[in-house]
Backbone as CSV, one residue per row, in Angstrom:
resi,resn,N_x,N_y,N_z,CA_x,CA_y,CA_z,C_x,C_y,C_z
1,UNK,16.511,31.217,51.397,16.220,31.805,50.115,16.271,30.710,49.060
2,UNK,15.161,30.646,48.013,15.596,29.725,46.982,14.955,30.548,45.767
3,UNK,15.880,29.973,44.856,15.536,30.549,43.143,15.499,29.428,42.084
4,UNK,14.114,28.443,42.746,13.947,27.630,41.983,12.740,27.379,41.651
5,UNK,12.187,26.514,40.617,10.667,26.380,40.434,10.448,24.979,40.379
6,UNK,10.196,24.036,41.762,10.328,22.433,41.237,9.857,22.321,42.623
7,UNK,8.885,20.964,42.149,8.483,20.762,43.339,9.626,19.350,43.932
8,UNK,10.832,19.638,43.549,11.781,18.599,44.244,11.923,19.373,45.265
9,UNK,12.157,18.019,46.595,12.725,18.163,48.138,14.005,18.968,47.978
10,UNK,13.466,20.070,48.953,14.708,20.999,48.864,15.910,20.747,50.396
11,UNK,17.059,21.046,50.558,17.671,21.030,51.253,19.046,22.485,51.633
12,UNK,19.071,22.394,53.129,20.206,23.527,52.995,21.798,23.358,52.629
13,UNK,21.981,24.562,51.966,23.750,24.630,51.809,24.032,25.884,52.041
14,UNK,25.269,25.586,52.844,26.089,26.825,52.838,27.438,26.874,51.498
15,UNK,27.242,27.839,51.130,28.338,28.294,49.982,29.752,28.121,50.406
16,UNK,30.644,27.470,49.379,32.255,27.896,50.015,32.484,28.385,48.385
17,UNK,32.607,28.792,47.943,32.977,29.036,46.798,31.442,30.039,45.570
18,UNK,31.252,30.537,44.675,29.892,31.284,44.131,29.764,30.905,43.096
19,UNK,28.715,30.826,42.743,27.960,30.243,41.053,27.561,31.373,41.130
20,UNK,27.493,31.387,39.678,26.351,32.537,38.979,25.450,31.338,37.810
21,UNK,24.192,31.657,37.838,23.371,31.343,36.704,22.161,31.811,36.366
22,UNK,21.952,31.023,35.152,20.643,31.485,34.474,20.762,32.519,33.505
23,UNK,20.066,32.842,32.498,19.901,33.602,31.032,20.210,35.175,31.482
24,UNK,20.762,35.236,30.603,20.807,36.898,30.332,21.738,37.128,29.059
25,UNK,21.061,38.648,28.733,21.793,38.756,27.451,22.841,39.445,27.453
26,UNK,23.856,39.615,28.539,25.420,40.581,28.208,26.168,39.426,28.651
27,UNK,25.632,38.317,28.828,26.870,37.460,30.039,27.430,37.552,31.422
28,UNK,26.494,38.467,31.680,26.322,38.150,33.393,25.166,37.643,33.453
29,UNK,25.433,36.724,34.995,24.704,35.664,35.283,23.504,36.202,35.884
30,UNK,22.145,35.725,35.687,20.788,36.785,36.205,21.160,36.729,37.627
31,UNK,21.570,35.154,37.974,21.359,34.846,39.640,22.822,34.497,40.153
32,UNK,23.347,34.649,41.456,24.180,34.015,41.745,24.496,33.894,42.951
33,UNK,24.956,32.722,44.017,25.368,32.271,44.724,26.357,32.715,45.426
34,UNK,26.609,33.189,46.729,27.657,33.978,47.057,28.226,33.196,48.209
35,UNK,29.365,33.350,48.215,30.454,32.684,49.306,30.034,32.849,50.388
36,UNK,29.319,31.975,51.114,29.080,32.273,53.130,27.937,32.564,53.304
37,UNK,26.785,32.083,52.098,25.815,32.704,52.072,24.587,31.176,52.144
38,UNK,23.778,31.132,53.059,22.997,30.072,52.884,21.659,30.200,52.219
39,UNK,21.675,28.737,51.127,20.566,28.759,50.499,19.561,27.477,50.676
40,UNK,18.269,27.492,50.267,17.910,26.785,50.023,17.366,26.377,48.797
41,UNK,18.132,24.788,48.329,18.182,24.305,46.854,17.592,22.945,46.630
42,UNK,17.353,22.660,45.871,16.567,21.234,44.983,17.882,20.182,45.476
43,UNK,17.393,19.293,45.722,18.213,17.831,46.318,19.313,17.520,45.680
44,UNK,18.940,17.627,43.838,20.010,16.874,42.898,21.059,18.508,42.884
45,UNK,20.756,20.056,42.626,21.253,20.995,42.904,22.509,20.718,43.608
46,UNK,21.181,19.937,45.150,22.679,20.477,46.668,23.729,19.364,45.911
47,UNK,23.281,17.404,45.734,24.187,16.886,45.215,25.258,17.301,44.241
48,UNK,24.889,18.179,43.185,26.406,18.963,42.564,26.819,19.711,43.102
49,UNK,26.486,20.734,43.954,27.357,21.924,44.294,27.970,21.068,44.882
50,UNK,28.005,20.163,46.411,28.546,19.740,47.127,29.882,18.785,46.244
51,UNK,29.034,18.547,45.342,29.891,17.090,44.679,31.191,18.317,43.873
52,UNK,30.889,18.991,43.652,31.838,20.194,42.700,32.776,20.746,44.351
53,UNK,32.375,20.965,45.349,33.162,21.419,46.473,32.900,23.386,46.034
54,UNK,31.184,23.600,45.709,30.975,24.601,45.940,30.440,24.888,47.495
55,UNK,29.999,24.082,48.142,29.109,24.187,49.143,29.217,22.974,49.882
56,UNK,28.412,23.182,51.142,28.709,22.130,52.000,26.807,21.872,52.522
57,UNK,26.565,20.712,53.338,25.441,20.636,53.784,25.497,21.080,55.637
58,UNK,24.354,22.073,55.762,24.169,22.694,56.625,22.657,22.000,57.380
């Protein structure tokens, strides 16, 4: 699954931890990332989650 619009090289992660993002107007997050859940994300993406110790490379 991915929720991105870029033509950057995407790669897999598995979640250890959940993001939420993107706009909305009450302050919940439109999109979000769930614990144990694999995605597929933009290169510099996987580099922060991983680098934050949201996710791991799968």
């Amino acid at each position: 699954m991915t929720n991105f619009n870029t033509n950057e090289q995407t790669t897999s992660l598995r979640m250890i931890g959940w993001m939420g993002y993107g706009p909305s107007d009450n302050g919940t997050p439109s999109r979000t990332f769930q614990n144990g859940e694999i995605y597929e994300v933009p290169q510099s993406e996987a580099d922060w989650l991983v680098g934050a110790g949201l996710a791991v490379r799968v």
